[in-house]
C-alpha positions as a printed Julia matrix, in Angstrom:
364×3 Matrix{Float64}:
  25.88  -33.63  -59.52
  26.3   -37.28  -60.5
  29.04  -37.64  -63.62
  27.61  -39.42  -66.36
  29.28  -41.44  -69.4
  28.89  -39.92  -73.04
  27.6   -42.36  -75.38
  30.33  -42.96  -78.72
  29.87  -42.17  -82.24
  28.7   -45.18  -84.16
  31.97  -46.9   -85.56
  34.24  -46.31  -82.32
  33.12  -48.68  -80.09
  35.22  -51.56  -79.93
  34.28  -54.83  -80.61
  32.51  -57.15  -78.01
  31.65  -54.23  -75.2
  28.88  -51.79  -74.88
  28.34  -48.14  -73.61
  25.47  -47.15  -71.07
  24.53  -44.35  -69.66
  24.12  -43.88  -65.59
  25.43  -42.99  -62.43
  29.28  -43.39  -61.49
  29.23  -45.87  -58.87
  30.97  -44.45  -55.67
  33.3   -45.91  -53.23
  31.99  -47.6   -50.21
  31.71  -45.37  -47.32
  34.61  -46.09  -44.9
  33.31  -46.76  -41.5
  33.04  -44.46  -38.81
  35.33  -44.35  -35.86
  34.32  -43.33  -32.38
  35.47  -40.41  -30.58
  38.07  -40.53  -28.23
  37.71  -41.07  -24.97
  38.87  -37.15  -23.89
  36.7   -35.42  -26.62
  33.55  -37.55  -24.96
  34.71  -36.51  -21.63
  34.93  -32.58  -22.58
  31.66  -32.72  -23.88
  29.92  -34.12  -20.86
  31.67  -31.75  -18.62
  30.83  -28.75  -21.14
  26.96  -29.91  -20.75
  27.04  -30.0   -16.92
  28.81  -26.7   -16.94
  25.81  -24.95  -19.17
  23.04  -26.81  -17.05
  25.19  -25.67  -13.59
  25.01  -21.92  -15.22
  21.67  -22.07  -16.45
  20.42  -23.27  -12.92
  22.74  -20.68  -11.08
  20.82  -17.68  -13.51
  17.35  -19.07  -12.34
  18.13  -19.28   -9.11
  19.43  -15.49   -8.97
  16.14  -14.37  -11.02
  14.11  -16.14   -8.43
  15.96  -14.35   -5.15
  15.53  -10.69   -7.12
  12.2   -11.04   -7.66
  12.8   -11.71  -11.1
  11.25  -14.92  -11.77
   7.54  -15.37  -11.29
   6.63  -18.34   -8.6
   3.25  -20.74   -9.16
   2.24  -20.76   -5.59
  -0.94  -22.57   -3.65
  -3.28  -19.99   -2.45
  -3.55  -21.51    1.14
   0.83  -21.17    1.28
   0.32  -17.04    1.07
  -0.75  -15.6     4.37
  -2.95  -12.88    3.28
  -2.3   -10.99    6.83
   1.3   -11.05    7.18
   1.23   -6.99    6.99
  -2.22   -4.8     8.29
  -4.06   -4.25    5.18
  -3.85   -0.7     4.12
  -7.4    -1.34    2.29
 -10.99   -1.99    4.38
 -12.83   -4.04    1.93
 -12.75   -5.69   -1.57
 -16.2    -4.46   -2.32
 -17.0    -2.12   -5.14
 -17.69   -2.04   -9.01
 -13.55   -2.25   -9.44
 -13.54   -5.2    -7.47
 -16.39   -6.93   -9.17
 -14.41   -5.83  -12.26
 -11.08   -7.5   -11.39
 -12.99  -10.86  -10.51
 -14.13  -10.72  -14.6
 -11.02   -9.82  -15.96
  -9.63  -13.07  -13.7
 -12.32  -14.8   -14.66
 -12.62  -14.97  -18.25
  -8.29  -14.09  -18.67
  -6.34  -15.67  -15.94
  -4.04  -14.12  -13.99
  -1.69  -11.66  -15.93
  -0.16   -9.07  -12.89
   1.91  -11.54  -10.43
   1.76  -10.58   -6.37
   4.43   -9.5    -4.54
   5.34  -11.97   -1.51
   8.25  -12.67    1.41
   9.17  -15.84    2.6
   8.38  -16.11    6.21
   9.07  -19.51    7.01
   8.94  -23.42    6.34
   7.03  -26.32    7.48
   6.15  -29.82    7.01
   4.98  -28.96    3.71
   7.42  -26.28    2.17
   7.85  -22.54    2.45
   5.38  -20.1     3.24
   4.76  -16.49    2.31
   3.62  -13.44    3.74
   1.43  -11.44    1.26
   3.28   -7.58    0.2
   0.95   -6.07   -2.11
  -1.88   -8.09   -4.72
  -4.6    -8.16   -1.64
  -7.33   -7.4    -4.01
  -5.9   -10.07   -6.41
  -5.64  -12.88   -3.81
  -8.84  -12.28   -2.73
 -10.53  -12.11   -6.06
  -8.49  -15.91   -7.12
 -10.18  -16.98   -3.7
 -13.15  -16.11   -4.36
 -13.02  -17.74   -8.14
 -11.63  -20.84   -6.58
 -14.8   -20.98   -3.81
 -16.8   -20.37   -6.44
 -15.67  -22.7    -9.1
 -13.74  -25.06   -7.69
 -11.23  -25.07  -10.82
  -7.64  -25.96  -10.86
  -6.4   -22.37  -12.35
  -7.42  -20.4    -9.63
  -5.7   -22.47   -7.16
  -2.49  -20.8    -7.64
  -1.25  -17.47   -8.1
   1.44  -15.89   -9.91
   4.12  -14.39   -7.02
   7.03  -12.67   -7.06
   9.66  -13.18   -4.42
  10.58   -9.8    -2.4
  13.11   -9.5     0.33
  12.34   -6.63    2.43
  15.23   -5.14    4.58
  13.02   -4.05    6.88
   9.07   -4.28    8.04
   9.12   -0.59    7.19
  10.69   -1.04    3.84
   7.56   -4.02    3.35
   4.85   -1.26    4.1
   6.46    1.07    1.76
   6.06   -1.19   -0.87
   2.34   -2.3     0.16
   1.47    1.23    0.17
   3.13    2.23   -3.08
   1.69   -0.33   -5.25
  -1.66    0.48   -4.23
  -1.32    4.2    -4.53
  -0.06    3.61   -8.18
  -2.73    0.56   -9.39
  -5.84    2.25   -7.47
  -5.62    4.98   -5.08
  -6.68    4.54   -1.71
  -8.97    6.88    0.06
  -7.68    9.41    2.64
  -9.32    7.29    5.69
  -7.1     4.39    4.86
  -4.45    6.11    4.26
  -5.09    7.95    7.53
  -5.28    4.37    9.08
  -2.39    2.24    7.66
  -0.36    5.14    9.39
  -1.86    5.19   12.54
  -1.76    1.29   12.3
   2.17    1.44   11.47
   2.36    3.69   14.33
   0.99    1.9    16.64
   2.74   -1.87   16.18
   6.04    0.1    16.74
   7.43   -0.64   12.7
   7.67    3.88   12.96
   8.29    5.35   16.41
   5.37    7.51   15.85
   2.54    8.51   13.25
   5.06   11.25   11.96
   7.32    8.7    11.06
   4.8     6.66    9.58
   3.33    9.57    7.56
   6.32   10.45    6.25
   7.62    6.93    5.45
   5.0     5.47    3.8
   3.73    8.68    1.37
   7.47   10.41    1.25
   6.72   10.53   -2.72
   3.7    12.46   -1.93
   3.58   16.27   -1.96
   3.05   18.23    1.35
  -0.46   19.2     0.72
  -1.69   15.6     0.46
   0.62   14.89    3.05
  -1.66   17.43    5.19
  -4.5    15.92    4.52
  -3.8    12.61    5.73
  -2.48   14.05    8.69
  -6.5    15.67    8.89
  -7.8    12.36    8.43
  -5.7    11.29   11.1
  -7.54   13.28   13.28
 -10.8    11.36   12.69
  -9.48    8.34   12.38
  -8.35    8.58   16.32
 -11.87   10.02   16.79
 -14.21    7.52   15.57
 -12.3     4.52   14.64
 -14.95    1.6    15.37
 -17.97    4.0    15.03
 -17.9     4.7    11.05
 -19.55    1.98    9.4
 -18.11    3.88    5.91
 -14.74    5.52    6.37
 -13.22    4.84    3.14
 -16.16    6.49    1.74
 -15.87   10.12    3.51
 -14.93   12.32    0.81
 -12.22   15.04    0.74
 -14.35   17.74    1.93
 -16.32   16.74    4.19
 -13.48   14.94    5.66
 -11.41   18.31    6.02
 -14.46   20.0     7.64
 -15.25   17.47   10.5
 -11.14   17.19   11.11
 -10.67   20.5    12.27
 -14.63   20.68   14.08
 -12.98   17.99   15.97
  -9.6    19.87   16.78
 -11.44   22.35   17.51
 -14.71   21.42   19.82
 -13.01   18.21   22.41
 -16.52   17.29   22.94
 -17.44   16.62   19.45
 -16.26   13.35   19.29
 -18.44   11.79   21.81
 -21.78   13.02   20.05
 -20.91   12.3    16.92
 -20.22    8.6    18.32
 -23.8     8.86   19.59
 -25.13   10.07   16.4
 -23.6     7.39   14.37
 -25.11    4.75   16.93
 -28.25    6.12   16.55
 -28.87    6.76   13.4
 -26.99    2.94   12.57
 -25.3     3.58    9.11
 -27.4     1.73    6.8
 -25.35    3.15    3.8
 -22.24    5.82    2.87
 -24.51    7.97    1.98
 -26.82    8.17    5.19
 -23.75    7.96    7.65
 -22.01   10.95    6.01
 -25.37   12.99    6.04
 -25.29   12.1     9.32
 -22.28   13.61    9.86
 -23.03   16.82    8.0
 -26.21   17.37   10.06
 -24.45   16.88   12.67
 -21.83   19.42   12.4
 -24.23   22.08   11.2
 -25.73   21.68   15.04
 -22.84   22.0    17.09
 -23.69   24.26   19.98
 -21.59   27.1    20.23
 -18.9    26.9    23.02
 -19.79   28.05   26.42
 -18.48   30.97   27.85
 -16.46   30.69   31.39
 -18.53   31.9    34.49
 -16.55   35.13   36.07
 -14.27   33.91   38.44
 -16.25   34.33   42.13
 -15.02   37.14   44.21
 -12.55   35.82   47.62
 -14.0    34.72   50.96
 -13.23   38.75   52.51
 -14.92   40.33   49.49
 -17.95   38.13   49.33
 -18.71   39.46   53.66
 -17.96   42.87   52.17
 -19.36   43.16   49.14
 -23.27   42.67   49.22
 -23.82   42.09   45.11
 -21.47   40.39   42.95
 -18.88   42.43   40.65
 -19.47   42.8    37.26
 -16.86   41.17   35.33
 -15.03   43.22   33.34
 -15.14   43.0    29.32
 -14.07   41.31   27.35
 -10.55   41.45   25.95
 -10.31   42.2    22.33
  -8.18   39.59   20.74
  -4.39   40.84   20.11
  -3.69   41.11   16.17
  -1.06   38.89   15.58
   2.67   40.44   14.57
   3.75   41.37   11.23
   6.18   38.34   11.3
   3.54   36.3    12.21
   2.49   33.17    9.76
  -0.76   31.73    9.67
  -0.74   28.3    10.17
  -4.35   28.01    9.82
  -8.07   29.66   10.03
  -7.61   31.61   13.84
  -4.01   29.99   14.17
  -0.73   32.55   14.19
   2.86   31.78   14.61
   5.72   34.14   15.82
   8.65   32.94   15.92
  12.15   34.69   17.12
  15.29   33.78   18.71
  14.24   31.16   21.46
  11.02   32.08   21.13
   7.48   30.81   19.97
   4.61   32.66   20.1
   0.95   30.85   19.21
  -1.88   33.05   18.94
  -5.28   33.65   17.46
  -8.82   32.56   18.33
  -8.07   28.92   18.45
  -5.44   28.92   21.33
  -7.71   28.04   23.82
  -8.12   26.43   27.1
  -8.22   23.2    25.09
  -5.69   23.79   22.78
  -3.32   24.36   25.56
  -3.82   21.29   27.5
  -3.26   19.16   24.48
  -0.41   20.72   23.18
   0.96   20.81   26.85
   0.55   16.84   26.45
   2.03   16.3    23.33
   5.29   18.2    24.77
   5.54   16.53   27.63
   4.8    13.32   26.11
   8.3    14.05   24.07
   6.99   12.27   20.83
   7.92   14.95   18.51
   9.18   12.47   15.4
């Protein structure tokens, strides 16, 4: 607070001056003298230390996956991995196109660097398919600059396995898949050799599953190998129905091929008509032929002027006490080096593929 001067009683100022009141006047400001030449020098080199750290921390946020990447849509290869899902199509698809639409981005993908060329890096798409394809379609559509990009984040996979995994996994948490494609990533795994074998797959991409979805995959499986190419709606085969023509086609070898012809015939126009299709199908089967008695030798046929009647029947065995069912008509008894299979469904059929699968050694 500025001092000021008190004004005197009337007699006591002295002759020939006067008092005023105001401000003390205050020195000149001495003049400021530069830094020295080491203090400037510290505080450059403190300033390229912070910008070397800051760049160091982005860096290391951007190789864990930390850091979200603003990539072009055409530098993310969409097919990098086989797509665990058959089509975009559906009310939550038409749904996530909205949502894009009127909010922007807001979950990021989840890409691998797979290369450079004359124009930068490129990317191989991990998990967002549904996303990618929905900011593709906005871009087609509109032609505007903020779907043009998408929001990545940078994964490094150990492995191609490890890369399914995580494909798989995001998509079972966001938006289950159905059984089929489940049934068919595995089988697709499988076959490009990133599992030695579809019991590897099954249990490497859905290891966080529990056993009894687990089983049903493994069912689905089944008519995956069947009719791959003939459904026209796979994803679309519920549960049930699913379970049921599985084990019709474990159990009848023939099935396949008529149901292939059924499908062709009656074309598929929608889900629903291709899985009544299926149904009507299965409630048709023939029932399996019986074996014609064996035909008596050459010497018995000159001797014997009518054919022998073939003896009946055997009445199945009941399976052991120790026995476990595996399934409907399927028994196992097992004992020291020893496995016994038995029931109604150990067959001529049943056999010969399990004969294959033995010798074929691929028991992952």
């Amino acid at each position: 607070m500025a001092r000021r001067r008190l004004t005197p009683l009337p007699g006591e100022t002295p002759a020939g001056m006067t008092w005023e009141t105001g401000p003390v006047p205050r020195p000149a400001a001495e003049p400021t003298l530069p830094a020295p030449p080491i203090a400037r020098v510290a505080g450059e080199a403190a300033a390229e230390s912070a910008l070397r750290e800051v760049g160091a921390e982005l860096a290391a946020a951007r190789a864990e996956g930390r850091l979200a990447l603003r990539l072009p849509l055409g530098r993310i290869e969409p097919g990098w991995l086989m797509r665990d899902r058959l089509t975009p199509e559906g009310e939550e698809f038409e749904a996530l196109v909205a949502s894009l639409r009127a909010h922007g981005q807001r979950v990021a993908l989840e890409v691998a660097e797979t290369g450079h060329d004359a124009e930068g890096p490129r990317y191989g798409l991990i998990s967002g398919w549904r996303r990618l394809t929905a900011l593709r379609r906005l871009h087609a559509e509109t032609g505007e600059a903020r779907f043009a990009t998408a929001l990545a984040l940078l994964r490094r996979p150990e492995t191609a396995a490890a890369a399914y995994v995580a494909m798989v996994e995001e998509n079972e948490i966001r938006a289950g898949l159905s059984y089929y494609e489940r049934a068919r990533i595995v089988a697709r795994a499988a076959e490009a050799g990133v599992f030695p074998g579809e019991r590897a797959a099954l249990a490497g991409l859905f290891g966080a599953a529990s056993k009894a979805r687990r089983s049903k995959i493994g069912s689905f499986l089944t008519i995956h190998r069947a009719l791959d190419g003939a459904l026209r709606f796979p994803a679309a085969i519920p549960e049930r129905l699913g379970l049921t023509l599985a084990r019709a086609l474990d159990e009848d070898a023939t099935l396949a091929r008529r149901l292939r012809g059924v499908l062709a015939r009656t074309g598929g126009s929608s889900a629903e008509a291709e899985q009544a299709a299926l149904a009507e199908a299965l409630t048709q089967r023939p029932p399996p032929a019986e074996a014609p008695p064996p035909s008596p030798p050459a010497e018995a046929r000159d001797t014997v002027p009518t054919r022998a009647t073939p003896p009946p029947p055997r009445a199945p065995r009941p399976p052991a006490a120790t026995a476990t069912e595996l399934s409907p008509g399927l028994w196992l008894e097992a004992g020291p080096e020893r496995l016994v299979l038995s029931g109604p469904q150990v067959d001529a059929d049943f056999r010969a593929r399990l004969e294959a699968w033995l010798r074929a050694g691929d028991r992952d």
